[in-house]
Backbone as CSV, one residue per row, in Angstrom:
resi,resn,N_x,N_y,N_z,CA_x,CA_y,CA_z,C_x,C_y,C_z
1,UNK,145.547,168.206,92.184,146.291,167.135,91.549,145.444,166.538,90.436
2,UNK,146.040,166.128,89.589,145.304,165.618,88.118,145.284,164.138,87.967
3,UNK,144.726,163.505,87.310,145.065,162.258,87.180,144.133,161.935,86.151
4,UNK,144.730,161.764,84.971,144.130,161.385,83.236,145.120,159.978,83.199
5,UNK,144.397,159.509,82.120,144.639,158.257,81.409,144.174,158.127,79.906
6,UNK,145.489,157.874,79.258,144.400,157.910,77.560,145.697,156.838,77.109
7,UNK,145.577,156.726,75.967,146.258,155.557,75.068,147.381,156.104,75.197
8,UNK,148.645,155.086,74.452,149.768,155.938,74.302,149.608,156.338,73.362
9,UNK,150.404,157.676,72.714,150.121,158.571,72.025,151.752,158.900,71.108
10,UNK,151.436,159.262,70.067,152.011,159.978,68.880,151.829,159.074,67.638
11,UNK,152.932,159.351,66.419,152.147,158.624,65.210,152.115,157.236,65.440
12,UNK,153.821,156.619,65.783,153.120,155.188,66.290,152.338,154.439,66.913
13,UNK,152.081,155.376,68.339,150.798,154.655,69.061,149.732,154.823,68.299
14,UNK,149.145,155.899,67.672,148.116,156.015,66.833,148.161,154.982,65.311
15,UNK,149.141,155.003,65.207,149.318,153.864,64.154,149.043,152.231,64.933
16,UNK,149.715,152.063,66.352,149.937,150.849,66.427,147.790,150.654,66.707
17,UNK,147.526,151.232,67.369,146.228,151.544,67.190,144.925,150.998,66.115
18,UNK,145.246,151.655,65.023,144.841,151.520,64.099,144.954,150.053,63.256
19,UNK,146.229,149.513,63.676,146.551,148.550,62.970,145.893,147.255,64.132
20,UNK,144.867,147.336,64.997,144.126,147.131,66.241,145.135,145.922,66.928
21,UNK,146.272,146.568,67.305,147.396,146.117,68.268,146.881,146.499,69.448
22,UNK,146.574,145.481,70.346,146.546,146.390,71.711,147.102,147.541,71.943
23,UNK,146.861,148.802,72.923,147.565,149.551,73.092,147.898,149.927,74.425
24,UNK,148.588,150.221,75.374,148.339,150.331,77.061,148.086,152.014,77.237
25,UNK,146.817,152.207,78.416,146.744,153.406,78.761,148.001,153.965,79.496
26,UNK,148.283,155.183,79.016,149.541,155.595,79.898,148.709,156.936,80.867
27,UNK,149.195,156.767,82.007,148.769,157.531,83.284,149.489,158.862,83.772
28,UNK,148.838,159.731,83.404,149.611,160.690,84.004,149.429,161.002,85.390
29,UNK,149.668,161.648,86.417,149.718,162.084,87.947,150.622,162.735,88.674
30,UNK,150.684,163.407,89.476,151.332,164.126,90.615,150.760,163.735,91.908
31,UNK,151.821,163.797,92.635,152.944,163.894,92.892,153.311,162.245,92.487
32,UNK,154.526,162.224,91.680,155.107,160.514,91.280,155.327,159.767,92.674
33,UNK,154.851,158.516,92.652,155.612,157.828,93.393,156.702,157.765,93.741
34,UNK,157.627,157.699,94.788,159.155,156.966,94.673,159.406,155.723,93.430
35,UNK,160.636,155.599,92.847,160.808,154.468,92.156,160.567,153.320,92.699
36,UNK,160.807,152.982,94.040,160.886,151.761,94.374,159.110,151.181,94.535
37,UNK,158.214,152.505,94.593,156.852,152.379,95.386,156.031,152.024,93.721
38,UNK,156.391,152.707,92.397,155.634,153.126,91.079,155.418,151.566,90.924
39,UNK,154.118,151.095,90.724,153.489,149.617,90.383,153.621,149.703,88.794
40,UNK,155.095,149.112,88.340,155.240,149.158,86.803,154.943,147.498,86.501
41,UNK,154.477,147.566,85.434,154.638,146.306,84.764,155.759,146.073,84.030
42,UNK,156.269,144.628,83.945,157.436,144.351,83.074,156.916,144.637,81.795
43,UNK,157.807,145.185,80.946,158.326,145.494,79.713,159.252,144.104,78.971
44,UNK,158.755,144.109,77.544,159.641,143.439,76.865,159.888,144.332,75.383
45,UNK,160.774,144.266,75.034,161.422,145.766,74.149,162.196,144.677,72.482
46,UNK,161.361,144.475,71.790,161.604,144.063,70.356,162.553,145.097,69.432
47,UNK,163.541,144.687,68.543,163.721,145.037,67.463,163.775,144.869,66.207
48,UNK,163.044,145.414,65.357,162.457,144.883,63.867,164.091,145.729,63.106
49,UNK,164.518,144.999,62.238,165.489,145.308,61.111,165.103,144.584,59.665
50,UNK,164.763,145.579,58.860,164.729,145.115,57.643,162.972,143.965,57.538
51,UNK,162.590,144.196,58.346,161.281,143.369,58.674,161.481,142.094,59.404
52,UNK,162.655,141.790,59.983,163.151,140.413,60.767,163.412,141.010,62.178
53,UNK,162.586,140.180,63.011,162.858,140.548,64.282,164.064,139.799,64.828
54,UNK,164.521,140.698,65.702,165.577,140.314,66.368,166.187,139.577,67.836
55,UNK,166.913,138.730,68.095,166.601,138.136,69.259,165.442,137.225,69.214
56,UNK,164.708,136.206,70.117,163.808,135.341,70.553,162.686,136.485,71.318
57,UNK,161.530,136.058,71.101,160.423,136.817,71.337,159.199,135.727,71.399
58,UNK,158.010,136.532,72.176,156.378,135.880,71.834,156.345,136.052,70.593
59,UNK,155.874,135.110,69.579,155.561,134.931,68.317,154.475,135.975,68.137
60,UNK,153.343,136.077,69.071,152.280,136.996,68.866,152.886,138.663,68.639
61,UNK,153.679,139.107,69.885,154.051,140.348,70.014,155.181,140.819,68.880
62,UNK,156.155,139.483,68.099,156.847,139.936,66.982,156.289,139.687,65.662
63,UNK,154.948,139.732,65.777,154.026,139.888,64.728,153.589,141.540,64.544
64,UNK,153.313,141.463,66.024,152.959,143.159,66.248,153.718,144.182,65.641
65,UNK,155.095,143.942,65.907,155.973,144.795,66.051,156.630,144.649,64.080
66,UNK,156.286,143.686,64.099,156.881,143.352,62.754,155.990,144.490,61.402
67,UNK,154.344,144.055,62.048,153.547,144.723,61.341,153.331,146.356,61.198
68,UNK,153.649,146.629,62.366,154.145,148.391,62.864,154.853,148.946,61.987
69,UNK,156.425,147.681,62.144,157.059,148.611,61.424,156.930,148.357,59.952
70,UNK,156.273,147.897,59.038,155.740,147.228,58.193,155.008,148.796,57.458
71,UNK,154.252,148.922,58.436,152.773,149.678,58.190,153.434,151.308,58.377
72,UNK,154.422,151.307,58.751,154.952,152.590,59.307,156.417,152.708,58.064
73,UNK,156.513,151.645,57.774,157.278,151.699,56.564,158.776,152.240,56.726
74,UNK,159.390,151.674,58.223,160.572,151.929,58.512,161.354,150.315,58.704
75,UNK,163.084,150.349,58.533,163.372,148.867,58.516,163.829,148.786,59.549
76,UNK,164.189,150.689,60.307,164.657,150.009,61.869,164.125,150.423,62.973
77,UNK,163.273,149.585,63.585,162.592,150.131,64.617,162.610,149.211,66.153
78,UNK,162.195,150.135,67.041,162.405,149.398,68.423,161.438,150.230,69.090
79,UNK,160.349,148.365,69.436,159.238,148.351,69.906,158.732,148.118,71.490
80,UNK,158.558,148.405,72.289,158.604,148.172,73.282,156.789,148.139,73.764
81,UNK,156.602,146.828,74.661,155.322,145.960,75.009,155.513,145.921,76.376
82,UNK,153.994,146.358,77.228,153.761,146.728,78.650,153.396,144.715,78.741
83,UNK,153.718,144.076,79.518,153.311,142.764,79.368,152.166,142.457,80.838
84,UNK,151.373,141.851,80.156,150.634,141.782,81.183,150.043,140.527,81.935
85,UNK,149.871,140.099,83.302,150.185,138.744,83.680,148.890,138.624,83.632
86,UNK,148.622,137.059,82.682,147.527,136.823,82.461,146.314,137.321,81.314
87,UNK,147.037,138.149,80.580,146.365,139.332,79.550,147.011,139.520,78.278
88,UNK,146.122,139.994,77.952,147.002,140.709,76.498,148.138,141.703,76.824
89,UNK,149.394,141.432,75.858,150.098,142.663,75.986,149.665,143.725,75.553
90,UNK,150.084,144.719,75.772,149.694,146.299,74.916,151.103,147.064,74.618
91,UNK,150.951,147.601,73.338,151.907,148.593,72.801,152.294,149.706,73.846
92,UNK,153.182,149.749,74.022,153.585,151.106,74.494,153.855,152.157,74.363
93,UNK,155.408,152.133,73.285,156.490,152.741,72.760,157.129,151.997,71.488
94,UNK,157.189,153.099,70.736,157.851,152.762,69.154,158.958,153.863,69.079
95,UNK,160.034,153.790,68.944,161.539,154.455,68.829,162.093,153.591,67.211
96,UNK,162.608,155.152,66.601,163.336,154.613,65.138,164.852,154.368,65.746
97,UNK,165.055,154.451,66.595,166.357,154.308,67.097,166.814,153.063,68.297
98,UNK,167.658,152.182,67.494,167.374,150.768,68.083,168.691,150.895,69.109
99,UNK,169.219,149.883,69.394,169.786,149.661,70.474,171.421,148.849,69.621
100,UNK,172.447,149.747,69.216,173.548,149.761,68.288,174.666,148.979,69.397
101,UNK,174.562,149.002,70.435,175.715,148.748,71.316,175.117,147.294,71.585
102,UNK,173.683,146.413,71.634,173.847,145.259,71.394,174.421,144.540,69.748
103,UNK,175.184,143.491,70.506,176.184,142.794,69.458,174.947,142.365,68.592
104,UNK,174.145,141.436,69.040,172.882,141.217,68.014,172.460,141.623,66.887
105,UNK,171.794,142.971,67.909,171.256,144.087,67.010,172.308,144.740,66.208
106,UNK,173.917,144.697,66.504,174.806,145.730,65.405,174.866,144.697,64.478
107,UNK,174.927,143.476,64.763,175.655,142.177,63.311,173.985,142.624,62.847
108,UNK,173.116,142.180,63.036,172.023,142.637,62.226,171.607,143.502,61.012
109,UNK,172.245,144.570,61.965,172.627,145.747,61.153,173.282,145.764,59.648
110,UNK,173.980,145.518,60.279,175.704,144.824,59.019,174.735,144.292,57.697
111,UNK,174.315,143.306,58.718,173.698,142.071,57.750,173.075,142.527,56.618
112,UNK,171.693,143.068,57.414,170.683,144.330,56.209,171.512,145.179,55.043
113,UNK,172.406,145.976,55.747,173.237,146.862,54.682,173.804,146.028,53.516
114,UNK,174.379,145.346,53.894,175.010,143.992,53.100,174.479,143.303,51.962
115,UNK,173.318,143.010,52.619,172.010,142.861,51.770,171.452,144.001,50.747
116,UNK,171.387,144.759,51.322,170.660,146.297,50.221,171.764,146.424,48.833
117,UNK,173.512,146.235,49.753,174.167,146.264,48.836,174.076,145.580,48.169
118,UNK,173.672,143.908,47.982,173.909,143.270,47.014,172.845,143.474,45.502
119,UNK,171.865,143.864,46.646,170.238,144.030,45.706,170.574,144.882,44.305
């Protein structure tokens, strides 16, 4: 059985990285826990549009996420933060593909386009 631990990984984690965002080790192992047994930490899951975050957030972590997608030079992104009690959060997961079926995030949407159009 194996059991490694390294940062999260691909261009955004390596980006969020770089841009010295916390980052959380992600764990690999066999045999998985049951779901009910896996010791996860809560998650809180941001979306940046057009460089405006979306929804109410930690001011710190929609800085993060703001700057990601900033630095990564995309307007729609969805960021997701391992939260940690008592600690710094750490990056997790960066997806260009946000979450269209919240009402929020679709008027958002709208909004931006709307905007580009007028520009």
């Amino acid at each position: 059985m194996s059991n490694r631990s390294k940062l999260a990984t691909g261009t955004l984690g390596d980006l969020a990285h770089r841009l010295e965002i916390p980052v959380a080790a992600v764990t690999k192992s066999s045999p998985r826990l049951p779901p009910d047994e896996d010791p996860k930490l809560p998650e809180m899951t941001l979306t940046i549009i057009g460089g405006r975050i979306v929804g109410s957030c930690d001011e710190a972590l929609g800085a993060c996420a703001a700057r990601l997608a900033r630095a990564s030079s995309l307007d729609l992104l969805r960021v997701s933060f391992e939260r940690q009690p008592g600690g710094i959060d750490r990056f997790l997961s960066a997806r260009q593909f946000v979450d269209v079926a919240d009402q929020e995030v679709s008027a958002a949407i709208v909004r931006y386009f709307e905007q580009c159009r007028v520009s």
